[in-house]
C-alpha positions as CSV (number, residue, x, y, z in Angstrom):
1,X,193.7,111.7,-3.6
2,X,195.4,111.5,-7.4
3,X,193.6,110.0,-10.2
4,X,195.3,106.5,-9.9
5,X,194.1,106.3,-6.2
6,X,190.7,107.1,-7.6
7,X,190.8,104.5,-10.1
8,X,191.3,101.9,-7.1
9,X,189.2,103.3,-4.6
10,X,186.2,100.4,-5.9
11,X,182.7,101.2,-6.8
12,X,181.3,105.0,-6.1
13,X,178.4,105.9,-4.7
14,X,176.7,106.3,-7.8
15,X,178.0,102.9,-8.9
16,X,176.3,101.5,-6.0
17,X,173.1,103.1,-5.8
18,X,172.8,102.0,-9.8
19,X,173.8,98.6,-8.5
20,X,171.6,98.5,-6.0
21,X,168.8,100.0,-8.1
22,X,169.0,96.8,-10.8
23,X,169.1,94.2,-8.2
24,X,165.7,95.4,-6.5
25,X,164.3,95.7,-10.1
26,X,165.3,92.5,-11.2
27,X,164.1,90.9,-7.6
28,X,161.0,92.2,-8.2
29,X,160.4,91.4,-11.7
30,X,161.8,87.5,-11.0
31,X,159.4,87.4,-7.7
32,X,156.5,88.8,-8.9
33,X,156.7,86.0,-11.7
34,X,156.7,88.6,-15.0
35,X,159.0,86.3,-17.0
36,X,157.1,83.4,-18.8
37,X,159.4,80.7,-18.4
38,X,158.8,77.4,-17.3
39,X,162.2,76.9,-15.8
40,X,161.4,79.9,-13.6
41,X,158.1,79.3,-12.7
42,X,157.4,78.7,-8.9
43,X,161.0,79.0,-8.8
44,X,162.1,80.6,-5.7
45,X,165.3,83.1,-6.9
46,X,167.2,85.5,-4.4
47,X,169.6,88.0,-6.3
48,X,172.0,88.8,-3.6
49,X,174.0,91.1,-5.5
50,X,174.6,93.0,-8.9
51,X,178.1,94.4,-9.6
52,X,178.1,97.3,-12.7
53,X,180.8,98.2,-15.0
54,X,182.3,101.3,-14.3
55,X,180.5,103.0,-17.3
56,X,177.0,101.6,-16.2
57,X,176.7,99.4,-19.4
58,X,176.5,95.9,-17.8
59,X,175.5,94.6,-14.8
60,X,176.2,91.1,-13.4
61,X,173.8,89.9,-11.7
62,X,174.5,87.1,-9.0
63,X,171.5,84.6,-8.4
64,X,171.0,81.5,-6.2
65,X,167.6,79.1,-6.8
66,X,166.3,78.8,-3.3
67,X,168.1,75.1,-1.7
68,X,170.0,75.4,-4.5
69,X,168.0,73.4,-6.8
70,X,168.3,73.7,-10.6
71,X,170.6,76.3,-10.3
72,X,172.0,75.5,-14.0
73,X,168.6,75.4,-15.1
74,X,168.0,78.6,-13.7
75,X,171.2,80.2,-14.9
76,X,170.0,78.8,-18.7
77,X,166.6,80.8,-18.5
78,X,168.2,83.9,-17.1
79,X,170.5,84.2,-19.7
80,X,167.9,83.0,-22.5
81,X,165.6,85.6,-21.0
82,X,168.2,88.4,-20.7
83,X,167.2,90.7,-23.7
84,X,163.5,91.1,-21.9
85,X,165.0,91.4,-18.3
86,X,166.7,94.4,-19.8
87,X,163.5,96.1,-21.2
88,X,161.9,95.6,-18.0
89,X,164.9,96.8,-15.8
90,X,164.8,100.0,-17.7
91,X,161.4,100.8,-17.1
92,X,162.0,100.3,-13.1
93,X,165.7,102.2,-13.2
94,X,165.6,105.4,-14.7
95,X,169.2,105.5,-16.6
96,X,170.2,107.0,-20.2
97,X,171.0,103.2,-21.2
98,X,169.9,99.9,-19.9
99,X,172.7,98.0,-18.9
100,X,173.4,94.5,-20.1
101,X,172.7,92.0,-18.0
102,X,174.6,88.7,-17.4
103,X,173.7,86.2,-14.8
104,X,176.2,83.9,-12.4
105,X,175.6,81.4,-9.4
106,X,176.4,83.3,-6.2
107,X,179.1,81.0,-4.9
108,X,179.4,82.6,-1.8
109,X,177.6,79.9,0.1
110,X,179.6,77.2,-1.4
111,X,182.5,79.1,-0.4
112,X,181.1,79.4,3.5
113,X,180.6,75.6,3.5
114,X,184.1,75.2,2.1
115,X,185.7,77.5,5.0
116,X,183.5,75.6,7.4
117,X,184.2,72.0,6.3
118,X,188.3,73.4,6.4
119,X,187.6,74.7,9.9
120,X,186.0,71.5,11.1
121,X,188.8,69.3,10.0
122,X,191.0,67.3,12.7
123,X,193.7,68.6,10.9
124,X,192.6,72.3,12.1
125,X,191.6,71.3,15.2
126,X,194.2,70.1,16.3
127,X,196.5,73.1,15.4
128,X,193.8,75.3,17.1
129,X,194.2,73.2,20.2
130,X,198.3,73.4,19.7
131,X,197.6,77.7,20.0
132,X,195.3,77.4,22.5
133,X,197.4,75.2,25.0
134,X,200.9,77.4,24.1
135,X,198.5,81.1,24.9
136,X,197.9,79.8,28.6
C-alpha cells in the first residue's frame, strides 16, 4: 500500500483504541456525576462516540441527553465545562497530551427516524410494491 493509500485508509488502530479510551473516560466521569453543573446534574448522557484528530490533539466527542431532552442545554455545559473535562480525561488516558475536547449532538438517531419516516411514506411504498409485483 503507498503513502496516499495510507493517508485514506481512516482511523488506525491506535487512533481507535485512543478514541475509544476518551469516550469510556469521559462516560465515566459524566455518569459518575464529577462535573458540578447544574445543567448536568441527574442528567442522563450517553457518549456514543469520540472521533480523534489524526495527531491525537482533539477529540470530538458525540453526546445525546437520554430522550433527548435539553440536549442544547447539555451541549452549553459540555462545552463550558470542557477545560476541566480535559484535566480529568488525562488522568484516566495515559497520553503525552490531553486532547481537546469539543462536544456535538449525535444525530444519528434523528437521522434513523428520518430514513424510517422516508421508508414509511406512500410514496415509497408504493414503488416497493411496483418491485415487488414486476420480481414475481
Amino acid at each position: 500500500m503507498s503513502r496516499s493509500e495510507l493517508k485514506h485508509a481512516g482511523p488506525s488502530h491506535r487512533l481507535e483504541r485512543v478514541a475509544e479510551a476518551v469516550r469510556h473516560a469521559v462516560a465515566d466521569i459524566l455518569q459518575r456525576g464529577e462535573i458540578a453543573d447544574p445543567a448536568l446534574d441527574r442528567q442522563g448522557i450517553t457518549v456514543p462516540a469520540v472521533r480523534m484528530s489524526n495527531d491525537l490533539k482533539h477529540a470530538t466527542v458525540t453526546v445525546m441527553p437520554l430522550g433527548g431532552k435539553n440536549a442544547e442545554a447539555t451541549i452549553a455545559a459540555l462545552r463550558a465545562n470542557a477545560k476541566m473535562l480535559r484535566a480529568m480525561v488525562a488522568h484516566r488516558v495515559n497520553l503525552k497530551f490531553a486532547p481537546e475536547l469539543r462536544f456535538e449532538l449525535d444525530r444519528t438517531f434523528a437521522a434513523h427516524d428520518a430514513i424510517d419516516a422516508l421508508l414509511r411514506s406512500p410514496r415509497v411504498a408504493r414503488d416497493l410494491r411496483q418491485d415487488d409485483e414486476g420480481d414475481r
